[in-house]
C-alpha positions as CSV (number, residue, x, y, z in Angstrom):
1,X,0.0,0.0,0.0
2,X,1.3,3.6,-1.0
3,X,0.8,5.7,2.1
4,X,-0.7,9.1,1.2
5,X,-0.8,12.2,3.5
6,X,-2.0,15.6,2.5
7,X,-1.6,19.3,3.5
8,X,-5.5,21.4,3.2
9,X,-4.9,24.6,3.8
10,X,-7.5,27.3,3.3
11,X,-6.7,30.5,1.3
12,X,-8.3,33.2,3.9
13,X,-5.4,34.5,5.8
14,X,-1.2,33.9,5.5
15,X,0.0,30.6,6.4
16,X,1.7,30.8,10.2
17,X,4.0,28.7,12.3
18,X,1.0,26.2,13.1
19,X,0.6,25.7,9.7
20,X,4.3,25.4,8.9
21,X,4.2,22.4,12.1
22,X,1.3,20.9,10.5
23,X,2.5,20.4,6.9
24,X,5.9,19.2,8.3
25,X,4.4,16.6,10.2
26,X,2.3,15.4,6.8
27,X,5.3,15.8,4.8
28,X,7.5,13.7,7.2
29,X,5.2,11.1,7.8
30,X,4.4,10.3,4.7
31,X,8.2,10.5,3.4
32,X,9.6,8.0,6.4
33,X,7.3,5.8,5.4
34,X,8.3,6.2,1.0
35,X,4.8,7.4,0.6
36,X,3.2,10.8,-1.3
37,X,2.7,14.0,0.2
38,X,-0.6,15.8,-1.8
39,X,-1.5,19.2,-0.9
40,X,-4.8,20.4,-1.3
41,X,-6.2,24.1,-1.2
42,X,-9.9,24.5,0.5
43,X,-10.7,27.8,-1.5
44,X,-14.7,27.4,-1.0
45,X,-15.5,29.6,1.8
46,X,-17.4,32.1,0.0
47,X,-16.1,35.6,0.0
48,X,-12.9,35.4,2.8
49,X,-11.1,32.8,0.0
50,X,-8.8,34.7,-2.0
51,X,-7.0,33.4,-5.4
52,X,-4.3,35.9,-4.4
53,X,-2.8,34.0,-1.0
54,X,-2.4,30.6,-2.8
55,X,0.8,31.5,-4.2
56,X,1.8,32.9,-1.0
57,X,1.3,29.4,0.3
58,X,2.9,27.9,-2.3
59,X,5.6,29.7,-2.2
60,X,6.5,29.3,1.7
61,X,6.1,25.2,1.5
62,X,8.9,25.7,-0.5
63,X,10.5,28.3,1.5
64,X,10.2,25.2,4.3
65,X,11.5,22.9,1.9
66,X,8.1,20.7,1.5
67,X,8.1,19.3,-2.6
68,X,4.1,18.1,-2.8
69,X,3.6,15.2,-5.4
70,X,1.3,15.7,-8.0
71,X,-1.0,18.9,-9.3
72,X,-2.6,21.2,-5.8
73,X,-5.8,20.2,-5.7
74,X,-8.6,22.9,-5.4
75,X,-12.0,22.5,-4.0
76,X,-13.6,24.7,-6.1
77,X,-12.9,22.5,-8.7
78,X,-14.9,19.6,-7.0
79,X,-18.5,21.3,-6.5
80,X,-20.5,18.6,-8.2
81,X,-19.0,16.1,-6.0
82,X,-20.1,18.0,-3.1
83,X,-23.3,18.0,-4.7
84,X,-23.8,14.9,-5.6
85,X,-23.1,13.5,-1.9
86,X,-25.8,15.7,-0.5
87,X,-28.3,14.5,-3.5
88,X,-27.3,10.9,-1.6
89,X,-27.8,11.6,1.5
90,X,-31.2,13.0,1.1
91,X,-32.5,10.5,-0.8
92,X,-31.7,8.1,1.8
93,X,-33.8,10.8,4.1
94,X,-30.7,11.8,6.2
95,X,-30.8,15.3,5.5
96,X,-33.2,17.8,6.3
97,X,-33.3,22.0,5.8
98,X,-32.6,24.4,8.4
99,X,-33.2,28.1,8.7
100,X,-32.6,28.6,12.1
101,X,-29.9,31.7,13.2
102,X,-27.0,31.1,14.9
103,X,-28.9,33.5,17.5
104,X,-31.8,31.3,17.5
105,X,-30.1,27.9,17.9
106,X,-27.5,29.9,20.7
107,X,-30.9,30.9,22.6
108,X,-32.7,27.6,22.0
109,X,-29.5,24.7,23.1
110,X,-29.5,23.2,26.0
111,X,-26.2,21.3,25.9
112,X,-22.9,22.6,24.1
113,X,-20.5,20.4,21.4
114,X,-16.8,20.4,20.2
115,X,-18.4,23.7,18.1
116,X,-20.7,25.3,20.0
117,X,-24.2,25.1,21.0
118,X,-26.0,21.3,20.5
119,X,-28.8,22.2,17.6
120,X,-31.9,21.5,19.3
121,X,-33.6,20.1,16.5
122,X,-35.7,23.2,16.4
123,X,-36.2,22.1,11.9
124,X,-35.6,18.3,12.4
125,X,-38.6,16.3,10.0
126,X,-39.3,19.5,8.0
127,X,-39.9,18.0,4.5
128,X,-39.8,21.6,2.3
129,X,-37.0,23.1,0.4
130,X,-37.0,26.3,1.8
131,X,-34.9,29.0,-0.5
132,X,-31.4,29.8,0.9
133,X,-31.8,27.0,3.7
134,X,-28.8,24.9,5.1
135,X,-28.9,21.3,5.2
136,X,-28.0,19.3,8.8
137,X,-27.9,15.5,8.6
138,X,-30.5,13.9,11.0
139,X,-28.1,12.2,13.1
140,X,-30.1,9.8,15.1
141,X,-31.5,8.3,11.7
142,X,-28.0,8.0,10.4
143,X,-26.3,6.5,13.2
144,X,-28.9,3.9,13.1
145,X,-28.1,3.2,9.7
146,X,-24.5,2.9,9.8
147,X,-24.5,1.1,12.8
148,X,-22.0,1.3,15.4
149,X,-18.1,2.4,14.1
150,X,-14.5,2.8,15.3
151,X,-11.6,4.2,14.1
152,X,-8.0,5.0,14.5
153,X,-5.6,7.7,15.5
154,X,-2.2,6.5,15.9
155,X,-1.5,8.1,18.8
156,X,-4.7,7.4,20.6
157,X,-5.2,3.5,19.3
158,X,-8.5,2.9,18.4
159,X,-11.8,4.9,18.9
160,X,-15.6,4.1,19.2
161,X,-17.6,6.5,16.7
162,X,-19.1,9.2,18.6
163,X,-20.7,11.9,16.5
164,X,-23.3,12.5,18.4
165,X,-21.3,14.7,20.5
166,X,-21.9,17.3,17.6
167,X,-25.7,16.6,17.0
168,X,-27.7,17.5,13.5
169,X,-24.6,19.1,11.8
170,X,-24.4,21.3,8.9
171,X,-23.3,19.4,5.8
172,X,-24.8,21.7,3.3
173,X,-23.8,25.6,4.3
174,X,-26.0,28.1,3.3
175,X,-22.8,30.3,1.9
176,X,-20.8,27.5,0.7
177,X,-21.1,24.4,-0.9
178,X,-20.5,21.8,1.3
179,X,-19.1,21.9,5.5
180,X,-16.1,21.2,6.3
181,X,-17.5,17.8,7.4
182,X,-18.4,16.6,4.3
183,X,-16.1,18.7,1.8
184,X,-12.7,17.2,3.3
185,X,-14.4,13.6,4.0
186,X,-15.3,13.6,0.5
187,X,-11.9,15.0,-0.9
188,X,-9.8,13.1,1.2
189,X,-11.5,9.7,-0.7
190,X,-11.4,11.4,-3.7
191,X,-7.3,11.7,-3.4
192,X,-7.0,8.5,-1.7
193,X,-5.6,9.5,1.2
194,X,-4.5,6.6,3.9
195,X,-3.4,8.7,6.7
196,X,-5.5,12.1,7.9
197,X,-3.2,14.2,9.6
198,X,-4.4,17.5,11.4
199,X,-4.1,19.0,14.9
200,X,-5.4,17.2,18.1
201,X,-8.0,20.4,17.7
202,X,-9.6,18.5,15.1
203,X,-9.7,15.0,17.3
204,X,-13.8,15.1,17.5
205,X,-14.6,15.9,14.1
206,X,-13.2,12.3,13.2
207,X,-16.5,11.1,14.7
208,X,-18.8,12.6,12.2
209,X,-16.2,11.8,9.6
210,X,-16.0,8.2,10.4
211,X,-20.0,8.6,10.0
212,X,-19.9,9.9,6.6
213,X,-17.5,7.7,5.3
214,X,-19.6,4.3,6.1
215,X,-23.0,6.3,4.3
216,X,-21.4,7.1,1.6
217,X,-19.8,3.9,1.2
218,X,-15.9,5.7,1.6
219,X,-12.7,4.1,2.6
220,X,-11.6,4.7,6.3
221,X,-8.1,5.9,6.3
222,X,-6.1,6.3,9.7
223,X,-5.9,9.9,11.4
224,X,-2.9,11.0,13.1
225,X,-4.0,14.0,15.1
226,X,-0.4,15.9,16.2
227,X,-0.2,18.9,18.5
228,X,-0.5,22.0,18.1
229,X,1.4,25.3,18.8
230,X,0.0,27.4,21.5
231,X,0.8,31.0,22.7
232,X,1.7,31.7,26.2
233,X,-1.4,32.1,27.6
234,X,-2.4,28.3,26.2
235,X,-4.3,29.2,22.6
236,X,-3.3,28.2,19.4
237,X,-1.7,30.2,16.5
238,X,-4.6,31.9,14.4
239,X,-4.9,33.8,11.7
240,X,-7.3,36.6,13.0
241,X,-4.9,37.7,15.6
242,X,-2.5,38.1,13.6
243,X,0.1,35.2,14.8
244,X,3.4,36.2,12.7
245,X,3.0,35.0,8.6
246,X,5.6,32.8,7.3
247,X,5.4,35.1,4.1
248,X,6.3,38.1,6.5
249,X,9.9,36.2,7.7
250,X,10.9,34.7,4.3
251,X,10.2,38.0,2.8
252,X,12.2,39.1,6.0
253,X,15.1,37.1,4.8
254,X,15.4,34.5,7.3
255,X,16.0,31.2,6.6
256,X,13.0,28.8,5.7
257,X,15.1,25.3,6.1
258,X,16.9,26.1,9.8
259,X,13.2,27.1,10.5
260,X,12.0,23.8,9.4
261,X,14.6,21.9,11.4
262,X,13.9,23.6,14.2
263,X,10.2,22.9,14.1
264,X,11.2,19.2,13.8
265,X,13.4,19.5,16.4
266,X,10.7,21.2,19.0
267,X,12.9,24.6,19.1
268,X,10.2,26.8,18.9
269,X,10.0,30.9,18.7
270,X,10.2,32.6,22.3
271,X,6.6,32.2,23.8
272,X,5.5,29.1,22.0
273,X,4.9,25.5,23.1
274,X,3.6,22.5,21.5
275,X,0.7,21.3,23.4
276,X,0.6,17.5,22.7
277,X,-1.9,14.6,23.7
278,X,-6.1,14.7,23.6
279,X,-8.3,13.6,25.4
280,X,-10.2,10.9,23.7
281,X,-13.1,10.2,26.0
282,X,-14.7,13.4,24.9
């Protein structure tokens, strides 16, 4: 078997030092083990994607020294996929439409998830097709369709399938084609990938995942959820607080491959630390 990793960044903000960990670790991985390293760009998040940051990205994997096998993958280019998977799930009555606000569904929960507030179920067994309505996956119904699942994340051995801990997610967005949920499920079959790696951050959403694999008749791969760079006060790098942008140091001049080794090595910037291990019981 050809081990196959991938790097999904999404084009709506600079790539940072968590990103630079993350597509190290997929790179690594899939090299030790003479495998292909794919990358993958997730440009479908309506207006905040922009054509002009992809080349930025490319451009500092290579600063880092990453070489991806193969043509980038874009997810624009895979909309009738997307559709065609929600077509599926409907038809086998999984999916229903929603209209409720995030202000509504906030107001209305009366238990909280890995994202949030639990959807009540406020528009569960509507049967319409209201315009401009997003489409959550009755998750009761599907779970007792698929039966019960596991998967595994190398560093946490093997898992039982627990996506009800997120409740009747989104898989069809209102501004965007397809969730994250079911956009990276899908494209992760699609580019036959064997090993998912991403941060621990990520750890629940392999739940639902393993969920949509087994409706839609996918291959499971194995997940290899890594940790994640933190600040000092315990969050993780983002882009909308302006952690530092690998495009602002190489432009800087400084050196893209010592910064690589060093990220390998667990040398990190002054007031960073890798936070590593999950908690897989919740």
């Amino acid at each position: 078997m050809t081990h196959r990793t991938r790097f999904a960044p999404s084009p709506n903000g600079p790539l940072h030092l968590g990103h630079a960990y993350a597509a190290i670790v997929a790179h690594d991985l899939a090299r030790a083990r003479g495998g292909k390293f794919v990358l993958r760009i997730e440009d479908i998040d309506g207006t905040r994607s922009r054509a002009d940051l992809v080349l930025e990205m490319l451009a500092d994997l290579e600063w880092l020294g990453l070489a991806w096998d193969g043509s980038v993958t874009f997810q624009s280019s895979r909309l009738s996929a997307y559709a065609a998977a929600g077509e599926r799930l409907k038809a086998m009555g999984l999916l229903y439409p929603c209209t409720c606000t995030r202000a509504e569904i906030a107001g209305a929960a009366t238990q909280a998830g890995p994202d949030g507030p639990l959807y009540p179920g406020t528009c569960r067994g509507r049967d319409d097709d209201p315009a401009g309505a997003a489409w959550r996956i009755d998750l009761a119904r599907a779970m007792e369709r698929a039966g019960p699942l596991t998967w595994t994340d190398e560093l946490a051995g093997q898992q039982q399938a627990r996506p009800e801990l997120f409740g009747d997610v989104v898989l069809l967005r209102k501004e965007a084609p397809a969730s994250y949920h079911l956009a990276a499920t899908l494209d992760d079959a699609a580019q036959n990938i064997t090993l998912v790696t991403r941060g621990q951050d990520l750890f629940a959403a392999s739940h639902v995942h393993r969920l949509l694999q087994a409706l839609l008749g996918l291959p499971a791969p194995v997940w290899h959820h890594h940790g994640l760079l933190v600040e000092a006060d315990g969050r993780k790098l983002a882009k909308r607080r302006g952690s530092p942008a690998l495009g602002d140091l190489r432009r800087a001049g400084a050196d893209g491959l010592a910064l690589a080794a060093a990220l390998r090595d667990r040398v990190l910037p002054a007031g960073l630390s890798l936070l590593e291990g999950v908690d897989s019981s919740s």
